[in-house]
Each structure stands twice: as structure tokens, then as C-alpha cells.
SEPA-778465 format. One line per 10 residues: their letters; for each residue z, x, y of C-alpha. Coordinates in steps of 0.2 Angstrom, whole numbers. Layout:
// SEPA-778465
a) Z,X,Y  ...
//
This chain:
// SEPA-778465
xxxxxxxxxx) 223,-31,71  206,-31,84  196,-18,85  184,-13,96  166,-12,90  158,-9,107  136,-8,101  142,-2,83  137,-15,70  130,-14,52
xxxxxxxxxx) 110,-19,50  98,-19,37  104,-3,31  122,5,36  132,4,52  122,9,67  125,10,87  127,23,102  134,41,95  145,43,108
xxxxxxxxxx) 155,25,102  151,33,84  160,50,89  180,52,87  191,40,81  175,26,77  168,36,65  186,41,58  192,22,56  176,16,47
xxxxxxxxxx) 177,31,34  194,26,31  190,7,32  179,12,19  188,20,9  201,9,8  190,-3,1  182,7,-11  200,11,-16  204,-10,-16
xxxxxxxxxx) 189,-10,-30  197,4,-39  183,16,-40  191,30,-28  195,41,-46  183,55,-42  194,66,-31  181,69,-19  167,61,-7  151,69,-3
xxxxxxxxxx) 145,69,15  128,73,23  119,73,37  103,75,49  98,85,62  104,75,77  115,83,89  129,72,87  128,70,66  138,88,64
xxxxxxxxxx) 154,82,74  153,66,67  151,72,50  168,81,53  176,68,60  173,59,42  177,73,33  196,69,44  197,54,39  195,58,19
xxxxxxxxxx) 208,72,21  219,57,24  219,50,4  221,66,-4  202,67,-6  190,83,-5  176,80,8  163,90,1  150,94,15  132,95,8
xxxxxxxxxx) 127,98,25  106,94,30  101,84,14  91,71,11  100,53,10  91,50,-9  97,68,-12  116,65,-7  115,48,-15  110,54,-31
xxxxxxxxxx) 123,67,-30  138,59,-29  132,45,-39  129,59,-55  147,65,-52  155,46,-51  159,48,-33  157,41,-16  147,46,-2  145,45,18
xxxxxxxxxx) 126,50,25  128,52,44  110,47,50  103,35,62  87,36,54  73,33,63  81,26,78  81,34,96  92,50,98  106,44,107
xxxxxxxxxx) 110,32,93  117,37,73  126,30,61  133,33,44  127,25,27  142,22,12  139,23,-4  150,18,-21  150,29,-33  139,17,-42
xxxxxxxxxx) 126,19,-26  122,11,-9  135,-4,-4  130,-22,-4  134,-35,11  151,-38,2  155,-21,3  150,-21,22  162,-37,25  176,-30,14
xxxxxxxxxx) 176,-12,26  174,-23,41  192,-32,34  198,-17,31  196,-8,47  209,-7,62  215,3,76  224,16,69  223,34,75  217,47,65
xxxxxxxxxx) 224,63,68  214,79,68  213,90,52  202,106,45  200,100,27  181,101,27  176,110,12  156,116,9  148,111,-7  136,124,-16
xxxxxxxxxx) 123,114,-5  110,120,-15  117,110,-32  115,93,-23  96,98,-16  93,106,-35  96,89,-44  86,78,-34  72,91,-33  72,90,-51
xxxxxxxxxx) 70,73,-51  56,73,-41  47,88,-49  49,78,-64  38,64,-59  21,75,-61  16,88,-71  16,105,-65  -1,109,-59  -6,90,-56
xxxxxxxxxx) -9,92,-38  -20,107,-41  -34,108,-29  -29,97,-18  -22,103,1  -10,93,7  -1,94,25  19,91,27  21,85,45  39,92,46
xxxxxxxxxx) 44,89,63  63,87,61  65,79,44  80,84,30  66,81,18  52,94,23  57,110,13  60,98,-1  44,91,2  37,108,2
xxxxxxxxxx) 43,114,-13  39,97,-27  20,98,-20  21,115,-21  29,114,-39  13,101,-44  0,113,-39  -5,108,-22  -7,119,-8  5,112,7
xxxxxxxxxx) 4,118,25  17,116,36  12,107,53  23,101,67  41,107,64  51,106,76  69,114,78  77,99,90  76,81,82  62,69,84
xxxxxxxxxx) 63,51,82  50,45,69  47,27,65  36,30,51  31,11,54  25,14,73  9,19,69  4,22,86  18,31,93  15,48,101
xxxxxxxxxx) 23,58,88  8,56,76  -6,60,90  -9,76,82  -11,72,65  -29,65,64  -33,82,69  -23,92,58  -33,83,43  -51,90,50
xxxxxxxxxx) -43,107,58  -34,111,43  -47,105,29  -34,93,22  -32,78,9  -18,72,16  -1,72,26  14,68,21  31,65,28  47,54,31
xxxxxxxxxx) 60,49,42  75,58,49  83,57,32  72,57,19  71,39,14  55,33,23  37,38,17  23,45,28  7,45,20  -10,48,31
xxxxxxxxxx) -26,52,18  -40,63,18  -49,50,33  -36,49,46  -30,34,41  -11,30,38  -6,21,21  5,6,25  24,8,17  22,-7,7
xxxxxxxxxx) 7,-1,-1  14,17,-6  26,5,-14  15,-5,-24  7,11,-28  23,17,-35  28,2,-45  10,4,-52  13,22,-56  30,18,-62
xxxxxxxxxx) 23,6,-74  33,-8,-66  39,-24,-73  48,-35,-61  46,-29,-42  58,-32,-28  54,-33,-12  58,-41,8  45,-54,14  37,-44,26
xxxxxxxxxx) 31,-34,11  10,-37,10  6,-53,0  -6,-43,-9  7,-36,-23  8,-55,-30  -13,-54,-29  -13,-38,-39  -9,-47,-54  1,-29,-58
xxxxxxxxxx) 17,-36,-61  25,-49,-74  39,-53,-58  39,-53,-42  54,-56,-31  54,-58,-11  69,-55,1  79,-55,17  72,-40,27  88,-24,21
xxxxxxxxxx) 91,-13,8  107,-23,1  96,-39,-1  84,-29,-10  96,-20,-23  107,-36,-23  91,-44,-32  86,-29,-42  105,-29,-50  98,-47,-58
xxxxxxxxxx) 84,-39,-64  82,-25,-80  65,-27,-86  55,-9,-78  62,-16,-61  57,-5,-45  61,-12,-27  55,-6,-12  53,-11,6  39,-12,19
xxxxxxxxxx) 44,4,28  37,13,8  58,18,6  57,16,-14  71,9,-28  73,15,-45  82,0,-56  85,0,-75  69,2,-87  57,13,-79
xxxxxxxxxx) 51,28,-88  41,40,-84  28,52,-98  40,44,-112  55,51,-101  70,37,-94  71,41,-76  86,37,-70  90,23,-58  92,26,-38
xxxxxxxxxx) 99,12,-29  94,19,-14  76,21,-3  69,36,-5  53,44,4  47,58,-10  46,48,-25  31,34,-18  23,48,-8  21,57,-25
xxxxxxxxxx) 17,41,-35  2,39,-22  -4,56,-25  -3,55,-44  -9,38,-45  -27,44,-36  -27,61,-48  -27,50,-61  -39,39,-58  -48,53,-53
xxxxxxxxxx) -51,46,-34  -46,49,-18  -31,41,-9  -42,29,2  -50,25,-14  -37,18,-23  -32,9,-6  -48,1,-5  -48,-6,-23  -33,-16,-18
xxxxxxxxxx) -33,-35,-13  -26,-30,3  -24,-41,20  -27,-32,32  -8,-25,38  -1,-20,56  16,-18,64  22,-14,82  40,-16,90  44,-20,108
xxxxxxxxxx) 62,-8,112  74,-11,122  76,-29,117  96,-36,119  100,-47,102  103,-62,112  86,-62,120  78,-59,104  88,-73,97  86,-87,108
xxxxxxxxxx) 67,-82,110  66,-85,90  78,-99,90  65,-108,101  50,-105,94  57,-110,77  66,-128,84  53,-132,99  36,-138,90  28,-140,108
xxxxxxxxxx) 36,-123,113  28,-115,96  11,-125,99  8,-119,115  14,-101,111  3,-100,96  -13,-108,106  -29,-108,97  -22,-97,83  -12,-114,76
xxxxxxxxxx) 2,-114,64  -2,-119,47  16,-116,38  33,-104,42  44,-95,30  62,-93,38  66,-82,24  71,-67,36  65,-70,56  50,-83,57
xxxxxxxxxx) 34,-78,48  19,-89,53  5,-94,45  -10,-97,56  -23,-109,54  -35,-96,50  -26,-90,36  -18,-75,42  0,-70,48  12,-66,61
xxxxxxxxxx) 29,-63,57  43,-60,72  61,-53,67  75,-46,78  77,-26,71  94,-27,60  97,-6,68  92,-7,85  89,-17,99  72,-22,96
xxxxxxxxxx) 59,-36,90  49,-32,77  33,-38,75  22,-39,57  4,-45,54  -10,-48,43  -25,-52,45  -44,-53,38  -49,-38,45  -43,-23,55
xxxxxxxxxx) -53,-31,70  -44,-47,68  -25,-39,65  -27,-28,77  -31,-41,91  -18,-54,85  -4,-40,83  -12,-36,103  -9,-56,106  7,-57,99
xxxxxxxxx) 16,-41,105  9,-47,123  16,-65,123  32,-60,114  35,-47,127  32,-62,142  48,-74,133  61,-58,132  57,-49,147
//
């Protein structure tokens, strides 16, 4: 039967578009699309399927209307309520369930979506195809079957994870900031450095929700923060996405830590094998020399714990954004720590902390020992798909269109591994790709120096925004 999909669409992580096409019976039909392949791989035995959310506006109605849709198999939708995507994944897959995350992430307000998870963790782009053929027109009539979980249990088991990760007392002496705006992960966030001995401070909640790219750097969300480090006397700020899966990490200067390096820093404090990560991931993890493996992938959460599934050697994935993946082997103080198939945002933030405690530095230090290029990102929003497409399409099959676009910057090779990631003739790069979530072109660089990425991510941003206008 054809169904209407209207923006709704899955993308690098989860099925994402407008919450009022989410709302109702969209939201209803993919719960039970999913659950109707979950029952087709015959892992529906657990009786119940866990079901969190944000703090959007719309997540709470939309979360109901899954909890309708599980009512439908005789199942238990047990709310967790405002929890942390790691948290609720970790949850359900400890009690051999599935589990629905209502989140758009980091995505603009009027937008939200909903993240799937087998009970043996997130789904895989199969998965996303097999729910797809599963899902039809059907109406989905109303019911009350919600049930409320002990909240706390879920919260309890992941915090205990993390408190596990450092000693008690670790952070002592340190004072870190939690920019909590309207994150499920800042009372968490609170408590585990609290738990390791630092003093946290609180700054900038907020009790509507606030969109945070924790990739945008220079978006007007994190003006303050500069200044909370002098006002407040701190060594740090930390913080994550809307649901807990995307690291923020500014240290004791003012200066954000890239994603992909809290998650080097967290495959170095995990003791790390084999590391997985996408492309856009900075080229210095390979220079390191930290790792017996290194394995690159397609920009998206399934590519990345697709090609950790191949992998059981300490393996840790993790992607640009700093969201960071537990696989098989990793242990931590003589301890197994159990695998996560899922981004989280507290694990690599506390990695990062307990890797400059133990090397008795500062977090910039330990930044600055790296082999880093020089890394930047930027986005231009409100970018259709198709535009985006045919601007990549030309700049990848035109040679005298990519010539003339790159100028005096040259082209020296291109990966087309996810988007088109140029190298230029100087030896840095400049990677375009069209956002898998949201209607937007990414934009990725490295360069030299923070002089010369900064003014080739101001090049590129400028004449990318001249061919999609």
C-alpha cells in the first residue's frame, strides 16, 4: 500500500522531519512498522518496549502516540520519560528489549523524530529498509496503555556506568561548568562529575528547548560561555545535545574541543584497538600511531556500528560530532565495560577529563600534543536536498566547473566516500556533504593553521552558498 511520507525520512541516525507530520497517526504507523519488523526478526520476546524522550514541545504527544501503537501487540510501553538516548538505549538493551527515543536531536525545534532500537541496540540501514516495507496506511486507534517505568532505574544503570569510568575523587580540584540549557543529559552530567570529585556549576538552563549543534561552533547559543570560564574561575564546560549523545567540551582557555578529537581521546583512554570512525573524522587519528586499526566510513551512526560489528579487538567507534561507541574488548581499571552500540555524549567528555588528570595536564595541553590539522565546520540551513544534490553532483562530474570553483586553492585528489571531500593543492581540506537530518549542507575543513582553516572554511561556506541559493 503508498503511504505518505510528506519531509519524514531516515538520515544518518533515525527518522527525522516536521513534528506536526511526526504527530498522530505518522508516528503510530512507523512504531508499529517497526515493530512488525522486529517481530519478523524474531526478537519481539521481551513483553515490553522502552520509550523516551526530550524536552521539545511536541516529543511528550508523540511519545504517547508510540506508546498506542505498542498497545497494539500486547506489548507494555514502559515511559522512561526525559532520559538520555545512551541511557534508554542501555536500558532496554540490559533487559533484552526494544526501544523508541523520541528526539530530533539537534535539529531546529519544529522538527523531531524518533530513534529504534533492537533489543541488541541501535538499528542498521537494513533494519531502516525492512520498517520502511513494513509500513502502511493503517489507522491506529486511540488507547490509554501508557505505563510509567521507576524512571529512576533506567537513569541509575547508566549513571553507574558512567561513574564507573573514574575513580571517585578523580576530578578533585578541578571546577568544571555544565552548560545545561535544555539537555536530558545535564542533571546526569551533574551528578558523575560530581561523583569524581569536581566541583560543577550549573550555567545556562533553560526551561523551554534550545536547539544546540554541538558542531556549530559559532552559533549564538554558546556566546556566553567564553565568559563563563573567566567569571566563574572554570577548567572547563561541558555539555551535549538535546538527548545526550553529542559532547561539548570547551577547556580552561575558551577554546572548544572538536568532537572527533574527544573521541580520539576516548579510544586513547579506553585503551582502544581498532577504531571506527566516518571520513570526516580528523586525519590525525591515523597520525597518532595510537591504534593497531583504523577503519573510515560513510558519514551515520549505522555505517559506523555496521563496521564495528566486524571488529572485536578493544574496538571503540565514534563520529565527528564526539557521539562515542562501546564495541566488544574494552576494559576499563581491569573491569569489561560493556558494549553500547549507541553515541553517547558523557562517556568522551569524561575520557577527556581523566585522560589530562592523568597525564597530569591540562585539557588544552593534551590537545596540543596531538598531530592535529587544524579542524573547522560550518552549515548553510535551509538548503532543499535537491539543490544540495545537483550542486554536488556538479562539482563532482564537471572538472571545469570544480576548477574554476576551487580557483587558486586547486584540487589535488577527492574522496567520494560520503559527500566530496577535497584535497587542495596546499595540502589541506574541504569536504561538502548534504545533512542526512535536515535540510542543510554541511561543510568540513582542515587546514594548516586556524588562520588558514578559518579563511578557507569563510571561502568555502561563501561560494557554496552562491550555487544553492
Amino acid at each position: 500500500m503508498s503511504v505518505s511520507r510528506n519531509s519524514l525520512k531516515f538520515g544518518t541516525s533515525g527518522l527525522r522531519g516536521l513534528a506536526v507530520e511526526l504527530e498522530g497517526q505518522a508516528a503510530r504507523r512507523y512504531t508499529v512498522a517497526f515493530l512488525r519488523h522486529v517481530e519478523s526478526l524474531g526478537q519481539l520476546g521481551g513483553g515490553k518496549i522502552f520509550v523516551g524522550r526530550d524536552f521539545r514541545n511536541s516529543s511528550l504527544a508523540i511519545a504517547a502516540d508510540c506508546a498506542t501503537a505498542i498497545a497494539q501487540f500486547d506489548l507494555e510501553a514502559v515511559d522512561c520519560g526525559t532520559i538520555p538516548t545512551p541511557a534508554l538505549a542501555y536500558h532496554a538493551m540490559a533487559a533484552g528489549c526494544g526501544a523508541i527515543m523520541v528526539t530530533g536531536s539537534h535539529i531546529p525545534v519544529d522538527r523531531n523524530g524518533l530513534k529504534f532500537y533492537l533489543p541488541t541496540g541501535e538499528i542498521s540501514k537494513a533494519d531502516e529498509a525492512g520498517i520502511f516495507a513494513a509500513l502502511d496506511e493503517e489507522l491506529i486507534p486511540d488507547s490509554t496503555e501508557s505505563v510509567r517505568d521507576k524512571a529512576a532505574a533506567a537513569v541509575e544503570r547508566y549513571f553507574d556506568r558512567c561513574a564507573g569510568l573514574l575513580p571517585a575523587g578523580a576530578l578533585l580540584g578541578l571546577r568544571i561548568g555544565v552548560f545545561e540549557h535544555s539537555t536530558v543529559a545535564r542533571d546526569l552530567l551533574m551528578r558523575v562529575l560530581q561523583h569524581a570529585g569536581a566541583d560543577a556549576v550549573g550555567l545556562g538552563r533553560t526551561d523551554t528547548f534550545v536547539a544546540v549543534d554541538t558542531e556549530a561552533f559559532g552559533d549564538a547559543v554558546f556566546a556566553p560561555l567564553k565568559g563563563w570560564i573567566a567569571s566563574e574561575k572554570l577548567d572547563a564546560i561541558v555539555s551535549s545535545d538535546g538527548d545526550g549523545d553529542r559532547p561539548l567540551l570547551m577547556d580552561g582557555n575558551g577554546d572548544f574541543v572538536r568532537g572527533d578529537v574527544l573521541g580520539l581521546l576516548a579510544a586513547q583512554f579506553l585503551g582502544a584497538r581498532t577504531v571506527v570512525t566516518p571520513v570526516t573524522s580528523n586525519s590525525a587519528i591515523e597520525r597518532t600511531g595510537f591504534f593497531a586499526n583504523v577503519v573510515r566510513t560513510r558519514v551515520g551512526s549505522p555505517f559506523v556500528v555496521a563496521a564495528m560489528e566486524l571488529a572485536h579487538d578493544a574496538v571503540v567507534g565514534f563520529e565527528a560530532n564526539g557521539g562515542t561507541f562501546v564495541g566488544d574488548g574494552v576494559v576499563v581499571d581491569g573491569q569489561p565495560l560493556a558494549p553500547l552500540p549507541t553515541r553517547d555524549a558523557v562517556l568522551p567528555l569524561l575520557c577527556a577529563l581523566g585522560i589530562a588528570v592523568r597525564q597530569g595536564k591540562r585539557v588544552d595541553e593534551v590537545v596540543a600534543a596531538l598531530p592535529l590539522q587544524h579542524a573547522i565546520a560550518d552549515r548553510l540551513q535551509d538548503v532543499p536536498g535537491d539543490k544540495s544534490g545537483a550542486f554536488l553532483k556538479r562539482l563532482e562530474q564537471d572538472a571545469s566547473f570544480a576548477e574554476a570553483f576551487f580557483g587558486s586553492h586547486g584540487i589535488a585528489g577527492l574522496s567520494t566516500i560520503d559527500g566530496l571531500q577535497f584535497r587542495t593543492t596546499a595540502g589541506d581540506m574541504v569536504h561538502f556533504r548534504a545533512s542526512g537530518n535536515a535540510p542543510e549542507l554541511c561543510c568540513y575543513i582542515e587546514g594548516s593553521s586556524p588562520d588558514v582553516a578559518r579563511a578557507l572554511l569563510n571561502w568555502a561556506m561563501k561560494a557554496a552558498a552562491a550555487e544553492v541559493a
